[in-house]
N, C-alpha and C positions, 0 to 999 in steps of 0.2 A: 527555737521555732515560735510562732506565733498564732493563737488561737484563731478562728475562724468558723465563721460560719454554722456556728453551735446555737441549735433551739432552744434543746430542752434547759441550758444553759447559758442565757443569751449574755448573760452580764460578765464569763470569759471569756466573749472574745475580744481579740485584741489584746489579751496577755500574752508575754512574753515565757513561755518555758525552756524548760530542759527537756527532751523527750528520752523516755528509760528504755527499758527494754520492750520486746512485743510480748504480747499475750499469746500463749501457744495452746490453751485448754478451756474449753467452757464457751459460754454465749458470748464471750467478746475476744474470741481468740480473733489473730492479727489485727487489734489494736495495741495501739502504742501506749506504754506508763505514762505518764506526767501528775506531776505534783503542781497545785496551784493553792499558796496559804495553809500549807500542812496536811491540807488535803490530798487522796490519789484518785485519779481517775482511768477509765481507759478511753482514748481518742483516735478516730479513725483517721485513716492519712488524709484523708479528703479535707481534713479540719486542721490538719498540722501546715501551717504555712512558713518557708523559711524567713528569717529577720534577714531584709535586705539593706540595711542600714550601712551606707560607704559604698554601696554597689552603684555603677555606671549602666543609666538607663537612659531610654526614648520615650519619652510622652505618644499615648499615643490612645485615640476612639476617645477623648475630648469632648463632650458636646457643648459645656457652658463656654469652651474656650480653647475654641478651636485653634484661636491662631498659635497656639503651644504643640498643637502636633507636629511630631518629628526632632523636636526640640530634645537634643541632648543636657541630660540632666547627673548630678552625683543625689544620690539619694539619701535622704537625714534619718533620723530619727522617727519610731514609730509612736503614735500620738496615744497614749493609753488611758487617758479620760477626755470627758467635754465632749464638744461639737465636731470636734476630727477625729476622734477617737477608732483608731484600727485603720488611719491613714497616715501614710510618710509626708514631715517636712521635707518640701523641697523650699530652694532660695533660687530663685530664676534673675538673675539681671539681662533684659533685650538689652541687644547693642551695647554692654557696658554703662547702660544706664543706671537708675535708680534700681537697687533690689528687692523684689515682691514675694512676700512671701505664702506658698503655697501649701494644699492639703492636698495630695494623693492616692487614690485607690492603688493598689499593687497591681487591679488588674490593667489599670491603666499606664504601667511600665513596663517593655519591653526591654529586654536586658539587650 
């Protein structure tokens, strides 16, 4: 899974974990285990996003670029530092053209 949308921890998101088991006791019962850097934490599902890496998606609610909605895509690798960071490469070649290469929001992929 992949981290998201975490405040009080904003520099995990966008890692990639293992999710353990739930929490069943206490003030973070039904959160999820995960370990990030030896660390343990508990994460709520809201935050647990799955790694869609190899998954076959639709671009789609686009604003800088529009003309890519609808546009069937295979989805890359999730970007875990820099300026894309917590977005999937995509590789888009229109028409067989030249191939450009993209940063994507997950929420901007429909499966």
């Amino acid at each position: 899974a992949v981290l998201v949308g975490l405040v009080s921890k904003p520099a995990l998101n966008g890692r990639v974990v293992e999710i353990g088991r739930r929490v069943t006791g206490g003030k973070k019962a039904g959160r999820y285990g995960v370990e990030v850097d030896g660390e343990q934490y508990a994460m709520k599902s809201s935050n647990l996003e799955a790694d869609r890496a190899g998954e076959q998606a639709v671009l789609e609610g686009l604003v800088g670029r529009p003309d890519l909605n609808g546009v069937a895509v295979t989805v890359g690798k999730l970007h875990l530092a820099g300026p894309h960071e917590g977005r999937y490469a995509i590789r888009h070649a229109p028409d067989g053209g030249e191939v450009e290469a993209l940063a994507i929001r997950s929420a901007n992929l429909r499966p």
